[in-house]
C-alpha positions, -999 to +999 in steps of 0.1 A: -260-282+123-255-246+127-225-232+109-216-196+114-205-177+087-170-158+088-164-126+069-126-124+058-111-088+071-097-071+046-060-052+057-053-023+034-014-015+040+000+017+019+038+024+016+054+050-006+093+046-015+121+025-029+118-014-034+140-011-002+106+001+016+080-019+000+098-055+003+091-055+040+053-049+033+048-074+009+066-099+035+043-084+062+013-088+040+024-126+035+021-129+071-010-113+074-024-135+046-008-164+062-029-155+096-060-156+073-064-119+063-073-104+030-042-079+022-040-052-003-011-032-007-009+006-020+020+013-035+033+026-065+027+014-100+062-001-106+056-022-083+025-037-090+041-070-098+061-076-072+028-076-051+004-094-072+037-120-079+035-127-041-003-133-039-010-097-025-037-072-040-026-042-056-039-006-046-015+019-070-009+056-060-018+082-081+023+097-077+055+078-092+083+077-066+104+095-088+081+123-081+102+123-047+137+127-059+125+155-080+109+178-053+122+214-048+150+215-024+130+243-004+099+226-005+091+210+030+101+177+039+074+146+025+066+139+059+051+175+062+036+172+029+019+137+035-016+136+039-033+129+072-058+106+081-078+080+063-099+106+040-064+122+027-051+090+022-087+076-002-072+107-026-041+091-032-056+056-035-066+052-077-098+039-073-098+002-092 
């Protein structure tokens, strides 16, 4: 009997922000995870436990979300600053 063999694809989501903007992606990861994807979720150290609590991988980024409420007033806006495309975005990724 011939069985073909299925490779799992992997869904890397990032988010950057409050709990306020991470709680939907863990909920969006369960989803995904439900469907019968691998999910990994790049967020910010603090919470790494909420995500690995809900059955998610955890990707941490190199900055704290702090880091955002401490920016210089006349510095541009973190949309401006963010980095573009998927090379920027292996940078802010902590390799682990």
């Amino acid at each position: 009997m011939y069985q073909a063999s299925c490779a799992v694809t992997t869904i890397t989501l990032l988010t950057s922000g409050t709990l306020g903007d991470v709680r939907p992606f863990v909920a969006l990861g369960r989803g995904l995870q439900r469907a019968g994807y691998h999910v990994r979720l790049a967020t910010h150290v603090p919470f790494g436990d909420l995500v690995r609590r809900h059955g998610l991988a955890f990707a941490p980024l190199a900055a704290h979300p702090s880091d955002l409420l401490h920016a210089d007033p006349a510095a541009p806006p973190p949309r401006d600053r963010a980095p573009r495309g998927a090379g920027a975005t292996r940078r802010v990724v902590r390799a682990g």
